[in-house]
C-alpha positions as CSV (number, residue, x, y, z in Angstrom):
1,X,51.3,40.3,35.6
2,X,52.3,43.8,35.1
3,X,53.3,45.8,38.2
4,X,50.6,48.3,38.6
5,X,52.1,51.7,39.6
6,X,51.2,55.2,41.4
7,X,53.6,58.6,41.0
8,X,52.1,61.3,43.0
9,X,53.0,64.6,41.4
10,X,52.9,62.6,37.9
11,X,51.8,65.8,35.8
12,X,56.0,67.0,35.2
13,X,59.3,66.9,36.4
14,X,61.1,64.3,37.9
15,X,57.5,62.3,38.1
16,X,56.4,62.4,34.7
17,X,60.1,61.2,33.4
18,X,59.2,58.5,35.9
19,X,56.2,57.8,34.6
20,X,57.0,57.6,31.3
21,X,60.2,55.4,31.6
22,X,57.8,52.9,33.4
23,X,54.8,53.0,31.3
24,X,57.5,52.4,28.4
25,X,58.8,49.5,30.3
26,X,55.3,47.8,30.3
27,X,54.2,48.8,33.9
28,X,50.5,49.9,34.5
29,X,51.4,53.7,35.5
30,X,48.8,56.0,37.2
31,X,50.0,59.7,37.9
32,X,48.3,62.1,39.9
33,X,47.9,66.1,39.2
34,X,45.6,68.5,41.9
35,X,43.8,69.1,38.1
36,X,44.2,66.3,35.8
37,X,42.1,67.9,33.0
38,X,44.4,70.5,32.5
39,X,47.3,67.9,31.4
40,X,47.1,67.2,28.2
41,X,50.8,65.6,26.8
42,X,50.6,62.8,29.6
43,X,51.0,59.1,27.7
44,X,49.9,57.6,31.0
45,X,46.6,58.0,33.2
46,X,46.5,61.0,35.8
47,X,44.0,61.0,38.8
48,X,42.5,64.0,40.5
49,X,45.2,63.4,44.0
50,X,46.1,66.5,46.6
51,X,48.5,65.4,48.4
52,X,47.3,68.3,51.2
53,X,43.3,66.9,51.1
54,X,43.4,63.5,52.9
55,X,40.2,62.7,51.0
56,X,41.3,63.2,47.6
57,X,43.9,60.9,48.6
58,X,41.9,57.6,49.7
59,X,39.2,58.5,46.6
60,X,42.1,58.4,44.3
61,X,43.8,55.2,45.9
62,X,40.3,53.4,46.0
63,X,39.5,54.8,42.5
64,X,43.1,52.7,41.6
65,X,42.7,49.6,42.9
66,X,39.0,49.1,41.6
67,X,40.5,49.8,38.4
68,X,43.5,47.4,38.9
69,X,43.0,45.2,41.6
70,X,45.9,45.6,43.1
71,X,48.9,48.2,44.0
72,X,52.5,47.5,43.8
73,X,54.4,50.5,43.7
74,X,53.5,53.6,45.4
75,X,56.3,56.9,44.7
76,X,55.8,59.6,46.8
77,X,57.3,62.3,44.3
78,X,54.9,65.3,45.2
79,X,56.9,68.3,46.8
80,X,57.8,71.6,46.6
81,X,60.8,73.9,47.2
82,X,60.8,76.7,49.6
83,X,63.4,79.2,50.1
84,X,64.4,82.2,52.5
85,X,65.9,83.2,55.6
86,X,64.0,81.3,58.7
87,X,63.2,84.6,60.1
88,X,61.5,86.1,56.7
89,X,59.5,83.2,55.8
90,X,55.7,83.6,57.2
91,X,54.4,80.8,59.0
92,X,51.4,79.7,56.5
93,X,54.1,78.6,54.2
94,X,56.3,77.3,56.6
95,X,53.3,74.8,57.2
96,X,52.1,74.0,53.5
97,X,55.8,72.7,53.1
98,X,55.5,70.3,56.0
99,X,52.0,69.6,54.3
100,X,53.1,69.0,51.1
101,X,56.5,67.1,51.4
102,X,55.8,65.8,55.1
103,X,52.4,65.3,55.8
104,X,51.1,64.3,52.6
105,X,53.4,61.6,51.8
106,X,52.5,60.4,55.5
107,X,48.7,60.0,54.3
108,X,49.3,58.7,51.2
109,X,51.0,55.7,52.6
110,X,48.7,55.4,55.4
111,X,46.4,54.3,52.6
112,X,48.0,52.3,50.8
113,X,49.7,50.1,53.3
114,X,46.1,48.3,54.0
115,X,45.9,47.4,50.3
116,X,49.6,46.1,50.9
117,X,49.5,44.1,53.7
118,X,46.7,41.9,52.1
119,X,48.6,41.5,49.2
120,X,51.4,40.4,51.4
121,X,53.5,42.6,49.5
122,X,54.2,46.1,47.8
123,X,57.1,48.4,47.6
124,X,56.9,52.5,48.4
125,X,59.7,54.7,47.5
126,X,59.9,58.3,49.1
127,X,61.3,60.8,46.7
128,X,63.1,63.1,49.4
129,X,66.3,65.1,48.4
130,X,70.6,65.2,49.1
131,X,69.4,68.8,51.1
132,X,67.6,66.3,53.6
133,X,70.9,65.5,55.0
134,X,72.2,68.8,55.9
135,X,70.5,72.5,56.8
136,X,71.1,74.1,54.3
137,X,71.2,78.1,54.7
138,X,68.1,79.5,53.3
139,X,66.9,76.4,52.7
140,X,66.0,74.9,56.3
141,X,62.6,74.4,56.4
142,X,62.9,72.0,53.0
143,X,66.1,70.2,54.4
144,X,63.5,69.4,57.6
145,X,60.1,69.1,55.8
146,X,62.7,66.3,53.5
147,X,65.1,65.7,56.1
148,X,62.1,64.1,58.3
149,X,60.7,61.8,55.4
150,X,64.0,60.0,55.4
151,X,63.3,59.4,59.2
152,X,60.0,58.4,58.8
153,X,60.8,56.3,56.2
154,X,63.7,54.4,58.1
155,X,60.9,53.8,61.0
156,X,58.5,52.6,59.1
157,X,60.3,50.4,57.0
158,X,61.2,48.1,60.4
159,X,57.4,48.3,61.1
160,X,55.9,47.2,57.8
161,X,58.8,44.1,57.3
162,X,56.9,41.5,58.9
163,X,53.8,41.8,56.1
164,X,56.0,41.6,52.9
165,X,56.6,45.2,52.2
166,X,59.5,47.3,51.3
167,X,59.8,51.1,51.7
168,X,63.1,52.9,50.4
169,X,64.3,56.2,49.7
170,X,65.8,58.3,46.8
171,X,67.4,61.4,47.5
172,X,67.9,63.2,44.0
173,X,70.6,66.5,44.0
174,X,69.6,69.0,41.3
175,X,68.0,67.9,38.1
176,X,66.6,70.4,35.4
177,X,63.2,70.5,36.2
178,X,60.5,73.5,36.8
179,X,61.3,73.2,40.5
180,X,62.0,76.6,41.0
181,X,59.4,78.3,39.5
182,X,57.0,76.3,41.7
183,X,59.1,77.2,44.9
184,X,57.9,79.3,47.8
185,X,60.6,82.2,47.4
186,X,60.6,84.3,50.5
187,X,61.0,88.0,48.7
188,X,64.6,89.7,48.9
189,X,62.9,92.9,50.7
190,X,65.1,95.8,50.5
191,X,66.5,97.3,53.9
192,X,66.7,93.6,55.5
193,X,69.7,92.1,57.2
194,X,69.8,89.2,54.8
195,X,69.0,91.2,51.4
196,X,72.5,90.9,49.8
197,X,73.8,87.5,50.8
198,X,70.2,85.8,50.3
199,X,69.9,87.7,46.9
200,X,72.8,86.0,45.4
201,X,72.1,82.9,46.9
202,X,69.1,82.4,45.7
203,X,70.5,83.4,42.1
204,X,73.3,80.5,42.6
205,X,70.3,78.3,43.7
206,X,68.1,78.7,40.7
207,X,71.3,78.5,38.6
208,X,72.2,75.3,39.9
209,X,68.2,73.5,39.0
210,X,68.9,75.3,35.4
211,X,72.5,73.1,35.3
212,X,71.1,70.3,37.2
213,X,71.1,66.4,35.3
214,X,68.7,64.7,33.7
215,X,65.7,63.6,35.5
216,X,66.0,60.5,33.2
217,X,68.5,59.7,35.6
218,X,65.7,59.4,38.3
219,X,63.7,57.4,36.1
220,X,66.4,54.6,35.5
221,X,67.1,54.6,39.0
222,X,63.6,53.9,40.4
223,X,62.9,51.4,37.5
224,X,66.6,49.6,39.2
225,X,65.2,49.6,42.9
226,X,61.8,48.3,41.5
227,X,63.9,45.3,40.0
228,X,65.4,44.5,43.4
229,X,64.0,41.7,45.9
230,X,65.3,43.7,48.8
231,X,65.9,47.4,48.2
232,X,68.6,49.1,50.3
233,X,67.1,52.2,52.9
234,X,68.7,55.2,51.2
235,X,69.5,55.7,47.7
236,X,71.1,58.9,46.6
237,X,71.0,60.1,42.8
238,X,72.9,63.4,41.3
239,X,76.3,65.0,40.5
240,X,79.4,63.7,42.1
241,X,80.3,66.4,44.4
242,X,76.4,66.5,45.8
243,X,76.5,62.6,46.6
244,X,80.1,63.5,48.3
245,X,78.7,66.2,50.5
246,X,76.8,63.6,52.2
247,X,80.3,61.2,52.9
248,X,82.0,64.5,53.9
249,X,79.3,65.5,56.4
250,X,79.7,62.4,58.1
251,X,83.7,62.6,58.4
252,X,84.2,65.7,58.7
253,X,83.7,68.0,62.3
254,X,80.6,69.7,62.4
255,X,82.5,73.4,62.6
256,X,84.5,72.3,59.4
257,X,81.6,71.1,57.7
258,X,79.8,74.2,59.0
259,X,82.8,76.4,57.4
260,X,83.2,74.4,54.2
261,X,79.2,74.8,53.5
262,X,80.0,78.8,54.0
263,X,82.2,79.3,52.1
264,X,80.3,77.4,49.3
265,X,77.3,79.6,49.6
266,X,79.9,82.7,50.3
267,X,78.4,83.3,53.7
């Protein structure tokens, strides 16, 4: 029986590459886009699915497994980026971060774990990020809004055991997708205390998704972890040096690390 599949933020990016590596690979593949009738290149299903509307959330899941009967992979992919200094950022986006990249993921699993449990089996895998493991400057609230995902997912994973289902994670460093222009940017405003140094930061930033790898690369890994009877609790996918960061974080003292990340972003 084919593995029936569901990729929140399905409609691009890293979720679509997803996607379509699975559908290609025979899986029955169901994305989700806030507005699935404006889509019209996807090779595989897209449900109407907010990840900010707990509703839209259990009609889509319920809408899946009438269709299917079952559920056996659920990928939380649906984020977005924010950037700016923690002082400049208002508040309302602050919150639609957590919404997006914390709090939705949160509800979508909360609905599919009952569908789970009495198949006595399933397998969720929480697209977070390599900034989750670090603050990043001008990049806090994402490292947190990802950074506690990874935490709820190690939780979680202990709780769920005991009915047959595995939950992982895969932190992805940059890959060349339109990221950035669906970002929260914080303006540079001119006069502030951070205009310079956060200017050029946020160039390097954007520079960085433009260079990043091939979000093929995510699509070969999940179809890997998918393959696996047991899947490990992290999995981290990107450029050399970004996997390292997270080995040298660990190492290194905090006040080197500290230094080493400054002088990277020339703070």
């Amino acid at each position: 029986m084919n593995k029936v599949v569901l990729i929140t933020g399905g409609s691009s990016g890293i979720g679509k590459s997803i996607g379509e590596f699975l559908h290609k690979k025979g899986f029955v593949v169901y994305g989700t886009s806030r507005n699935p009738e404006k889509v019209l290149n996807s090779i595989f299903p897209l449900v109407a699915l907010d990840v900010r509307n707990a509703e839209s959330i259990q009609a889509a899941v319920a809408n899946i497994i009438k269709t299917s009967g079952r559920l056996d992979v659920v990928i939380n992919n649906a984020g977005v980026g924010i950037t700016g200094p923690l002082e400049e950022i208002p508040m309302e986006e602050i919150k639609n971060n957590f919404e997006t990249n914390f709090f939705g993921p949160i509800e979508v699993m909360k609905a599919v774990l009952p569908q789970m449990r009495e198949q006595k089996s399933g397998l969720i895998i929480n697209i977070t990020s390599i900034a989750a493991y670090m603050g990043l400057p001008y990049r806090s609230i994402y490292s947190a809004s990802k950074g506690a995902l990874e935490l709820v997912t190690e939780a979680l994973r202990m709780e769920v055991k005991q009915f047959g289902i595995e939950i992982t994670n895969i932190a992805p460093g940059d890959f060349a997708t339109n990221i950035a222009s669906g970002r929260f940017h914080a303006p540079v405003i001119k006069g502030s205390a951070y205009e310079k140094v956060y200017g050029d930061t946020l160039a390097a930033m954007n520079e960085h998704v433009d260079a990043g790898s091939n979000p093929n690369e995510m699509a070969e890994a999940v179809y890997q972890i998918i393959q696996q009877k047991s899947p490990k609790i992290h999995y981290k996918v990107g450029a050399f040096m970004q996997k390292f960061s997270i080995v040298l974080k660990r190492a290194l003292p905090d006040k080197v690390y500290e230094k080493m990340l400054m002088n990277h972003y020339k703070l």
